[in-house]
MDAnalysis code that builds the backbone (N, CA, C; Angstrom):
import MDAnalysis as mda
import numpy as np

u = mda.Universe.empty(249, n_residues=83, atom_resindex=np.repeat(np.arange(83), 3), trajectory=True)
u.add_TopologyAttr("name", ["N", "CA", "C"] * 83)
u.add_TopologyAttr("resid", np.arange(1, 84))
u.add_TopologyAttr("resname", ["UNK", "UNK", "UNK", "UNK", "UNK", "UNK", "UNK", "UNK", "UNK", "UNK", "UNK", "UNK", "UNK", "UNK", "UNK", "UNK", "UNK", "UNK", "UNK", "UNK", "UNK", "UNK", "UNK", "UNK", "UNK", "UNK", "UNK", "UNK", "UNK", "UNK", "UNK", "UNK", "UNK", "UNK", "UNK", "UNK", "UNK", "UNK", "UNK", "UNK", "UNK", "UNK", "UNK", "UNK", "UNK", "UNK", "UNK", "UNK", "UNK", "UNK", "UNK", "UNK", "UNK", "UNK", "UNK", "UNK", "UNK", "UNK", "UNK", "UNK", "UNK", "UNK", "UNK", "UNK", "UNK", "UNK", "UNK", "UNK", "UNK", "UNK", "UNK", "UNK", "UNK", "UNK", "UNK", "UNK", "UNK", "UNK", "UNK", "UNK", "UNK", "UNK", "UNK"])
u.atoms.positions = np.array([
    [0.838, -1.184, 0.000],
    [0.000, 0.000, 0.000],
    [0.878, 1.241, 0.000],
    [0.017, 2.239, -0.453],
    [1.048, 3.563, -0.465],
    [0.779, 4.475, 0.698],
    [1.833, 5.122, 1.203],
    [1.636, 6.206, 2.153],
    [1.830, 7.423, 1.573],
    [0.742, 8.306, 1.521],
    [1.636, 9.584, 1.854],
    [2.322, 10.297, 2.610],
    [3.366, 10.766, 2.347],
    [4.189, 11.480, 3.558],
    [4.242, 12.964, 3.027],
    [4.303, 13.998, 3.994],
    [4.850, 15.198, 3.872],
    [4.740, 15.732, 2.052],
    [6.507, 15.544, 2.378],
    [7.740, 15.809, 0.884],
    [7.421, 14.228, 0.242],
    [7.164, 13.251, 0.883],
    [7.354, 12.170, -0.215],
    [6.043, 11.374, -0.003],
    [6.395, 10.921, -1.762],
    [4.787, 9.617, -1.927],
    [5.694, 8.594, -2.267],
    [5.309, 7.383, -1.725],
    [5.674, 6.360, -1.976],
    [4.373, 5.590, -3.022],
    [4.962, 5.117, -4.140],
    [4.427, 4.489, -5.491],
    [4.059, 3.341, -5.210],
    [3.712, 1.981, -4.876],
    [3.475, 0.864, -5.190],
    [3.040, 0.377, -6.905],
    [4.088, 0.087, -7.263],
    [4.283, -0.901, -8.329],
    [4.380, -2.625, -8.745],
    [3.549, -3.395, -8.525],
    [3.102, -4.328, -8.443],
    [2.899, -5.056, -9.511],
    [1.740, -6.217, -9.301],
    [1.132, -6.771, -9.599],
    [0.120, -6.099, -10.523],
    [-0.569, -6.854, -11.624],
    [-1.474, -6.185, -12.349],
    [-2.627, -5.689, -11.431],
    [-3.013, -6.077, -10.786],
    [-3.990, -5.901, -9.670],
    [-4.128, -4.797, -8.721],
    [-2.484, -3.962, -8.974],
    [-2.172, -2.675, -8.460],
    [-2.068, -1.712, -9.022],
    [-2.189, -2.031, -10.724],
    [-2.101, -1.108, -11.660],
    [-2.704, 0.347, -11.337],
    [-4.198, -0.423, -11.145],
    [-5.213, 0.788, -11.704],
    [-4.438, 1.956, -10.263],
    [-4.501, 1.307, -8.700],
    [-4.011, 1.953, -7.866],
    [-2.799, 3.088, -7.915],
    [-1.892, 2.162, -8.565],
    [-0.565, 3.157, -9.138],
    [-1.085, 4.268, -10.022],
    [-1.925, 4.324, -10.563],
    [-2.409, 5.204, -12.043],
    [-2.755, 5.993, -11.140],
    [-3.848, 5.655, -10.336],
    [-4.595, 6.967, -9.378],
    [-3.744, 7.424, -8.505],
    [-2.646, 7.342, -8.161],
    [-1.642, 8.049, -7.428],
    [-1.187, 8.761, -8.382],
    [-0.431, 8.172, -9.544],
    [0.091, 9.323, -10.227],
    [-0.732, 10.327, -10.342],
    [-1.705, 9.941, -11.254],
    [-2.804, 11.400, -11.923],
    [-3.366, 12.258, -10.791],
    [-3.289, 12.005, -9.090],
    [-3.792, 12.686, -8.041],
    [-2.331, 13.658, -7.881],
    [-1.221, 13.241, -8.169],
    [0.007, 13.781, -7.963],
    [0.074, 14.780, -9.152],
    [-0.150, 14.377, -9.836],
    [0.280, 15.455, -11.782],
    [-0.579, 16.394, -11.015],
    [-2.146, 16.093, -10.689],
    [-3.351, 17.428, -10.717],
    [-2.502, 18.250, -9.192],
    [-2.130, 17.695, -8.203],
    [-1.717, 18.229, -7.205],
    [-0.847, 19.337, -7.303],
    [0.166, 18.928, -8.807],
    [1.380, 19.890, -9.113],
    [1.072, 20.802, -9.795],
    [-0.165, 20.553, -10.207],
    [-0.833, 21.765, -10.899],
    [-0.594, 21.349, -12.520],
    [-0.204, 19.982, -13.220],
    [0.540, 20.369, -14.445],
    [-0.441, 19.375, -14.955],
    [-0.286, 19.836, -16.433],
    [-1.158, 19.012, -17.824],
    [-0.442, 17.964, -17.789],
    [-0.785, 16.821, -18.627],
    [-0.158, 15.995, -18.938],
    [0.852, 15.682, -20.031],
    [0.898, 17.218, -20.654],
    [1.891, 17.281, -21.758],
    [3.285, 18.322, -20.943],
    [2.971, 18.386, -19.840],
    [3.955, 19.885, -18.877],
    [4.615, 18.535, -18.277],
    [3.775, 17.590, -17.745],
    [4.603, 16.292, -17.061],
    [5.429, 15.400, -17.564],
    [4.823, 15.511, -19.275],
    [5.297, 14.657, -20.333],
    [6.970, 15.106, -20.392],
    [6.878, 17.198, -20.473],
    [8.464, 17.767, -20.695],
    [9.461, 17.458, -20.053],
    [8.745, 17.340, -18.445],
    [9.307, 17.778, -17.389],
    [9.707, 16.584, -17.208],
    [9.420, 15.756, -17.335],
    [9.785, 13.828, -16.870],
    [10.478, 13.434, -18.535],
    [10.897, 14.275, -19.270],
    [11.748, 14.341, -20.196],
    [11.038, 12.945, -21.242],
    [9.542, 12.918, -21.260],
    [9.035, 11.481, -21.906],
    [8.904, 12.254, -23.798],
    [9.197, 11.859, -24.386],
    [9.051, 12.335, -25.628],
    [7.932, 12.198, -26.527],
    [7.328, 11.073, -26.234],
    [5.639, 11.111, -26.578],
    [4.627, 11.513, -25.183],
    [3.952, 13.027, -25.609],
    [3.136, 13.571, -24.432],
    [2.335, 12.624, -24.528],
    [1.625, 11.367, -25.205],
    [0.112, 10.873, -24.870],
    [0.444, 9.664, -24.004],
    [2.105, 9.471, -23.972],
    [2.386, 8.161, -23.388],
    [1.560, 8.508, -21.669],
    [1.499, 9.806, -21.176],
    [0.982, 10.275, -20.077],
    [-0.428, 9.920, -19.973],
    [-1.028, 10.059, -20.949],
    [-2.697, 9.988, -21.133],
    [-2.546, 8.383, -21.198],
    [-2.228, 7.679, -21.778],
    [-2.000, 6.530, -22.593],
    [-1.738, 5.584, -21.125],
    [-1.358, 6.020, -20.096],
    [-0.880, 5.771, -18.791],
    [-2.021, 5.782, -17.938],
    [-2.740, 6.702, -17.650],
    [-3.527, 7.373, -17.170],
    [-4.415, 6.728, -17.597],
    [-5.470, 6.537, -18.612],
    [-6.471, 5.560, -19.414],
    [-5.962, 4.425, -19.010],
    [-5.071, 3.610, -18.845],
    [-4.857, 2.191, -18.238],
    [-4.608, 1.533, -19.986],
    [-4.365, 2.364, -20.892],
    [-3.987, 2.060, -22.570],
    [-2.556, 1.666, -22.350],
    [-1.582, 2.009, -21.324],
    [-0.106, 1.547, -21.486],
    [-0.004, 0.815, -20.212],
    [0.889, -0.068, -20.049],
    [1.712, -0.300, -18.883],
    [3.107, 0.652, -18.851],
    [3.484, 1.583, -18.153],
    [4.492, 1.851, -17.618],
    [5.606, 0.850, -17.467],
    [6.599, 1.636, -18.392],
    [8.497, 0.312, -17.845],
    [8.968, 1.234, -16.513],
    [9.684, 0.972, -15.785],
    [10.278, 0.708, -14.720],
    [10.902, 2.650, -14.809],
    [11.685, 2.293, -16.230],
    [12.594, 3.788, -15.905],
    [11.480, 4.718, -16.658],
    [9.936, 4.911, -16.950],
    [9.180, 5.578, -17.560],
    [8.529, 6.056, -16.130],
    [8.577, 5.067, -15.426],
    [7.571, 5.275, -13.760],
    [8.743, 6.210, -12.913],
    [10.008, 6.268, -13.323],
    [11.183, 6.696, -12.612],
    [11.006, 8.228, -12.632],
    [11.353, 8.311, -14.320],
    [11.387, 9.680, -14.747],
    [9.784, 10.393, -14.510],
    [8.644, 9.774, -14.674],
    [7.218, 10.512, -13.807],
    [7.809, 10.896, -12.471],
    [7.910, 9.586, -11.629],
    [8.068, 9.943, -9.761],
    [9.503, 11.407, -9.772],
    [10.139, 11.104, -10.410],
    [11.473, 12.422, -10.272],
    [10.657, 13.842, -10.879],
    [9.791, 13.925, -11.755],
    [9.037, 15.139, -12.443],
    [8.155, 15.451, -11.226],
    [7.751, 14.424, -10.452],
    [6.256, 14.912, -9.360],
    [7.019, 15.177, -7.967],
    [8.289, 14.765, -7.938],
    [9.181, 14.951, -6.371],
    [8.242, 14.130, -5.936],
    [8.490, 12.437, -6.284],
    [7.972, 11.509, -5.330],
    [8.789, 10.367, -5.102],
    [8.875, 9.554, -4.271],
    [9.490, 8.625, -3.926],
    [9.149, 7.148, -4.607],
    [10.178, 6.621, -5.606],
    [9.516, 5.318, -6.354],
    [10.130, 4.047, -5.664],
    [8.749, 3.461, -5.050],
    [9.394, 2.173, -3.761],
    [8.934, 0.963, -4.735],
    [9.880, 0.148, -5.087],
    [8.854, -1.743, -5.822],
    [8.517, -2.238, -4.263],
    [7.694, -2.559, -4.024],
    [7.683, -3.726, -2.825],
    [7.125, -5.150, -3.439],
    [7.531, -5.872, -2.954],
    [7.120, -7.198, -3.405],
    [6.647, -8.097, -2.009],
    [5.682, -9.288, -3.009],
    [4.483, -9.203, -2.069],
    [4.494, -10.766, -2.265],
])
């Protein structure tokens, strides 16, 4: 499960079963920072802006260093826990 803290969010990245969970953390974090999903796209240095939407819709799975460069754009903490 994820905590929020303060300065940091911890991500849970999982199981398919945690997906949708991980998605709604991010997109509560993007709206929190105030930014579009093409400002998150720059800023997390992703080169296709819809890969954000595409994320968000549950249309992509996220790789490992795509979930990296989001959590470093939102100042959040990216934890795997395994279960």
């Amino acid at each position: 499960m994820a905590r929020f803290l303060p300065r940091a969010v911890t991500i849970v990245y999982g199981m398919h079963q945690r997906r949708n969970k991980m998605i709604e953390q991010l997109k509560k974090a993007r709206l929190a920072a105030g930014l579009k999903q093409t400002e998150l796209a720059e800023k997390a240095c992703i080169r296709r802006a819809a890969t954000i939407s595409d994320i968000e819709q549950g249309k992509q799975d996220p790789t490992l260093s795509t979930l990296k460069a989001i959590a470093e754009a939102l100042d959040l903490q990216l934890a795997l826990v395994s279960k």
